[in-house]
N, C-alpha and C positions, 0 to 999 in steps of 0.2 A: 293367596294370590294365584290365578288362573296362570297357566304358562302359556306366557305369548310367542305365536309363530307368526314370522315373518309373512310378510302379505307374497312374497313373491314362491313362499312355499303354500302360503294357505290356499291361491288363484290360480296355482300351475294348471294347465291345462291337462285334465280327466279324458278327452274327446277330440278327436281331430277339426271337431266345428268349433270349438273353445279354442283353437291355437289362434296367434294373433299376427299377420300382417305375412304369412304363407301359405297364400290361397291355389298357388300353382304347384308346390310340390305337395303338400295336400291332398292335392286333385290326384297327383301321378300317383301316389302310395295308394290311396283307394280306388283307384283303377287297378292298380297291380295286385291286388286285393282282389276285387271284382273276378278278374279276367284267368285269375290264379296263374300270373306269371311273374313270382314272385324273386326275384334277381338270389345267388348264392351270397352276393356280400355289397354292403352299400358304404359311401363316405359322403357322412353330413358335414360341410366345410360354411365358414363363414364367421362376420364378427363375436365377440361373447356377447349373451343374453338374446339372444333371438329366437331362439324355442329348438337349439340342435337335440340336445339330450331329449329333453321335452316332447320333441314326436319320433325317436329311437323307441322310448317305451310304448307311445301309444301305439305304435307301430308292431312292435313286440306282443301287446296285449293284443291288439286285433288279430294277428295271426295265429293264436291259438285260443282265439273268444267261440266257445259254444254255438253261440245265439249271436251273431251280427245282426244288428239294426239293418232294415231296406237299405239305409242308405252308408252299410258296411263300416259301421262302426261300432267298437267294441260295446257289449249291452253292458257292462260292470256290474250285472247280476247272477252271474253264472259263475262255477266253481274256483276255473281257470282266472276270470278277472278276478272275484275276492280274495284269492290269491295274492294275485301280483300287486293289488291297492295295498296287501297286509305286508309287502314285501316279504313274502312266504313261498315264491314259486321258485320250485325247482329246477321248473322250464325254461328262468332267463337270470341269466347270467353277467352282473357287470362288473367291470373290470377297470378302477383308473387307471390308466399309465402313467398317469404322471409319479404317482408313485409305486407301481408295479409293472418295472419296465426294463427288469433283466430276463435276460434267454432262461433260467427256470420256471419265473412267471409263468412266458408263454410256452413253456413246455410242459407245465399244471395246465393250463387251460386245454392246450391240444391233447391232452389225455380226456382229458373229461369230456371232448368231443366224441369220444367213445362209446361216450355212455348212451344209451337212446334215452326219447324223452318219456316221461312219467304221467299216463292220462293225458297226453295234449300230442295235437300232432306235430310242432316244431320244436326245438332247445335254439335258441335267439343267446346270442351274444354280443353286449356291447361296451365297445372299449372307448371309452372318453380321454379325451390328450392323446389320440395315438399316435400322433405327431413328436410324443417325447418317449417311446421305445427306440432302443440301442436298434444300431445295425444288425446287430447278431440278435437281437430278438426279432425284427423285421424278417432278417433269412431263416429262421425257424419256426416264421408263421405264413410262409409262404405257402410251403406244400400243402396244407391244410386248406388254407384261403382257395387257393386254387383249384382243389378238389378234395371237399368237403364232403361228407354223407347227405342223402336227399335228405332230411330232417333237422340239419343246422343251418344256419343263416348269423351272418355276421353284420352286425353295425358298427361303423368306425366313425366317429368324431373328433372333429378336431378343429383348431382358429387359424391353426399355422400349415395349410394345404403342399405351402410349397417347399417344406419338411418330410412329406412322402417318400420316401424311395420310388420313381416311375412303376417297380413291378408290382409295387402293391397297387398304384392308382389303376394300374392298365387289368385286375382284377377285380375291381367294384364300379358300381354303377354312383356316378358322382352329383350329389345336388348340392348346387352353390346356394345357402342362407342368404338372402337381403337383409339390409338394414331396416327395421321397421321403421315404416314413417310417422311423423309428428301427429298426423291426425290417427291414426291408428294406436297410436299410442295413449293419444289422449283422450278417446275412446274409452280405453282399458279401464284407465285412470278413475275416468265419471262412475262406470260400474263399482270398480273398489270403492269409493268414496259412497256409493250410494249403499253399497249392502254394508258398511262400516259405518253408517249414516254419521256421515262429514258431510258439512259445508264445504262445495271446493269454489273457489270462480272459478271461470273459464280460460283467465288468463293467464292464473296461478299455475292451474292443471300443462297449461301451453309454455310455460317457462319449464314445468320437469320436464316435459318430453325434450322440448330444445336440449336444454342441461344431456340430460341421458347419453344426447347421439345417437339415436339409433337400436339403444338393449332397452328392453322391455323389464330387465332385473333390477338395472341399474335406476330405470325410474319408478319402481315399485318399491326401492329401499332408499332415495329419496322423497316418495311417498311417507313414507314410514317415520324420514328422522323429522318431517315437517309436522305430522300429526300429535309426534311426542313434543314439538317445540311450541304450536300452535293450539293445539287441543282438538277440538273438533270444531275447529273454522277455519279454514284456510286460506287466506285471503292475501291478493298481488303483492300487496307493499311487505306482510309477512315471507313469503317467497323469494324477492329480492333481498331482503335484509339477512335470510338465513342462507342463503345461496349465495352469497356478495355476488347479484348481477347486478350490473348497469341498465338503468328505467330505458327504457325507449325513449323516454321524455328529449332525455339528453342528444342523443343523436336526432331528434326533430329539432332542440335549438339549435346544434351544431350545424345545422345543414341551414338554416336561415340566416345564421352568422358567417359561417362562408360564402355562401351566395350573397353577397351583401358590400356594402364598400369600407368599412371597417372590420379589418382583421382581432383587435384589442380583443373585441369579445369573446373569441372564439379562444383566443388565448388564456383568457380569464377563465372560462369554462372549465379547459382543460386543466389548469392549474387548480379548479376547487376538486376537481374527477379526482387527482391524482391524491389532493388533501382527506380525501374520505376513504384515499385505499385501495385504489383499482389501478393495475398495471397497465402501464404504457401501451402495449403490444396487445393487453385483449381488449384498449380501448379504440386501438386502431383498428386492428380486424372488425370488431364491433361496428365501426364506421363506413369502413368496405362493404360489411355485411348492407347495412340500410342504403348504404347506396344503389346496389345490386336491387334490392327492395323495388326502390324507386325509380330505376328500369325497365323492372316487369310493370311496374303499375302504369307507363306508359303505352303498355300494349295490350287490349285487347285482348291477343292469343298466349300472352305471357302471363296471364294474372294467375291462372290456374297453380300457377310455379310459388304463389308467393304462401305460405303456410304461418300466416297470422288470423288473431279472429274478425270482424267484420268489422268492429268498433278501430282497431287499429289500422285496418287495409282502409277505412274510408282516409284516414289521416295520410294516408301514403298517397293516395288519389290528388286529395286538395296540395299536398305539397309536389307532386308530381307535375304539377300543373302550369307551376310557376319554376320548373328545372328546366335548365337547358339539356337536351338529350347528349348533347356533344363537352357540356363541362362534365356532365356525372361520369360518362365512360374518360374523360381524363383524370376526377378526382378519385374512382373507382381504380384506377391504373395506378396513381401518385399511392395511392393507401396501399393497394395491396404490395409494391414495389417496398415501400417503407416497412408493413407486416414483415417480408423476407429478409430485410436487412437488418430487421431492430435487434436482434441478438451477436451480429456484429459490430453494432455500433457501441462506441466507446464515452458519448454522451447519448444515453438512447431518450431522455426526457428533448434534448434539441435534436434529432434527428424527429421526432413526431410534429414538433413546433414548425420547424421549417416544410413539414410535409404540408402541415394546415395553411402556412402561408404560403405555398405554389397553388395550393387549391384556391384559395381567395385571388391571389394573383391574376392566376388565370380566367378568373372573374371578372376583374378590374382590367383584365387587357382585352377583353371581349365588349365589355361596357363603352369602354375607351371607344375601341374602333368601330362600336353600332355608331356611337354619337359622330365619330368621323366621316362615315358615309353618308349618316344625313344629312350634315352640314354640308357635305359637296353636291346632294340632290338640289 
């Protein structure tokens, strides 16, 4: 049996054009590249899985790559890169802290910053979690940090930025990681699937990225465990059943049933949701969510915001349609209100119930009073 590597190590990005949904710090790194004003020490901050590590090295390899591409990125054919692909270079240096993160650690490493480099013009060092070094390793990597020999360069990573000690931020140059977004992610996704020749849909693909939040790791090893559960066809209904999400289906009837003059059904709904498994509170948020949906689909200059595929954004449209703009921004209000409090709540199945009947309510007293006003025209 062939040994399987994970898709998010087999797709890690080789290249600063391969990185995925960091087109602006990107841009800066190879300009500073470019322009050869290459900072003494940097801190990649931001959520996990978003490519911090991931462009530390590419980062690393381009400034001591032979041969850069026109367009300043590392050639991966030259001595220096097949090197560092072979993890064999003795130019860069990394270093977890999360578990190498006592004051002799970094008093190993600042010796070795002694050392000059080997055939390459920089020795790069990068420390990941360095957010979880001791104080007293922090104050013995200061003076180093701070003036370092022209031939070292320091990368620091880390998720927890506001763990720094000030003096270390106030000596590196800091780029704040984004979340990658849903389309960009499901991007990624199509390519994996296609050079793994998998069947993905589209909507399947659009549920991991949601799922994810934002890491690009996280949805490449949900990629993974759906492949092993599904084979090589992935498909919607597969996706939600392996995910335990909630269909959108449901929240389109939900939203017909409160907007409506019987409550029952909406309660009956909720009651089968709860029978098949799906918690109270991610059935409410859920609901908040498609509300929020169906605000933007009322606007024109807001649809851009709404990150579903074309088959389901038309479904937001037609139901858009027939919403009142003034109950969704109250039902939107009554939901997320209930979201907040459902972990306080001490019956939290009746604290959801009674949200969905204020939502209908206020349905029925709007109903009411249209019908009042016309009767007095």
């Amino acid at each position: 049996m062939d040994n399987f590597i994970v898709s998010a190590r087999k797709y890690r990005p080789s290249t600063f054009n391969t990185v995925v949904g960091q087109d602006a710090i990107v841009s800066t790194l190879k300009n500073a590249i470019k322009t050869q004003q290459v900072a003494q020490a940097f801190l990649f901050c931001g959520p996990r899985g978003v490519g911090k590590t991931t462009c530390a090295r590419i980062f690393a390899k381009a400034l001591n790559c032979l041969h850069l591409t026109p367009d300043f990125e590392p050639c991966n054919e030259c001595e220096s890169c097949k090197s560092f692909n072979a993890s064999a270079s003795f130019n860069v240096y990394e270093l977890d802290a999360a578990s190498n993160n006592s004051v002799e650690d970094i008093r190993s490493l600042v010796e070795q910053v002694r050392i000059s480099p080997q055939g390459a013009k920089f020795k790069v060092y990068i420390i990941d979690e360095v957010h979880m070094l001791s104080n007293q390793a922090f104050n013995a990597f200061l003076k180093t940090l701070e003036e370092p020999p022209a031939y070292a360069k320091f990368i620091l990573a880390t998720t927890e930025k506001h763990k720094i000690i000030p003096t270390i931020l106030s000596r590196c140059q800091v780029y704040d990681f984004k979340r990658i977004g849903d389309n960009d992610i499901m991007k990624h996704l199509a390519f994996v699937a296609q050079s793994e020749v998998v069947q993905a849909e589209e909507e399947a693909l659009r549920v991991v990225a949601s799922k994810a939040d934002g890491a690009l790791r996280d949805a490449l090893s949900i990629f993974d465990q759906l492949v092993s559960f599904s084979g090589k066809n992935i498909t919607y209904q597969t996706t939600i059943q392996h995910l335990n999400v909630l269909d959108v289906d449901n929240y389109f009837k939900m939203t017909d049933f409160l907007f409506s003059e019987e409550v029952s059904d909406a309660l009956l709904l909720f009651d089968d949701i709860l029978n098949r498994g799906f918690d109270g509170q991610h059935f409410i948020s859920g609901l908040a969510a498609h509300f929020r949906q169906l605000l933007m689909a009322q606007n024109a200059s807001t649809i851009k915001l709404m990150e579903v595929s074309d088959s389901v954004k038309q479904r937001f449209f037609e139901q858009a349609k027939k919403a009142d703009k003034q109950l969704l921004l109250r039902g939107l209000e009554l939901a997320n209100q209930c979201d907040f409090n459902y972990k306080l709540s001490q019956n939290k199945r009746l604290s959801v119930e009674i949200c969905l009947m204020q939502i209908n309510g206020n349905y029925i007293y709007k109903l009411t009073a249209n019908v009042r006003q016309s009767r007095e025209k």
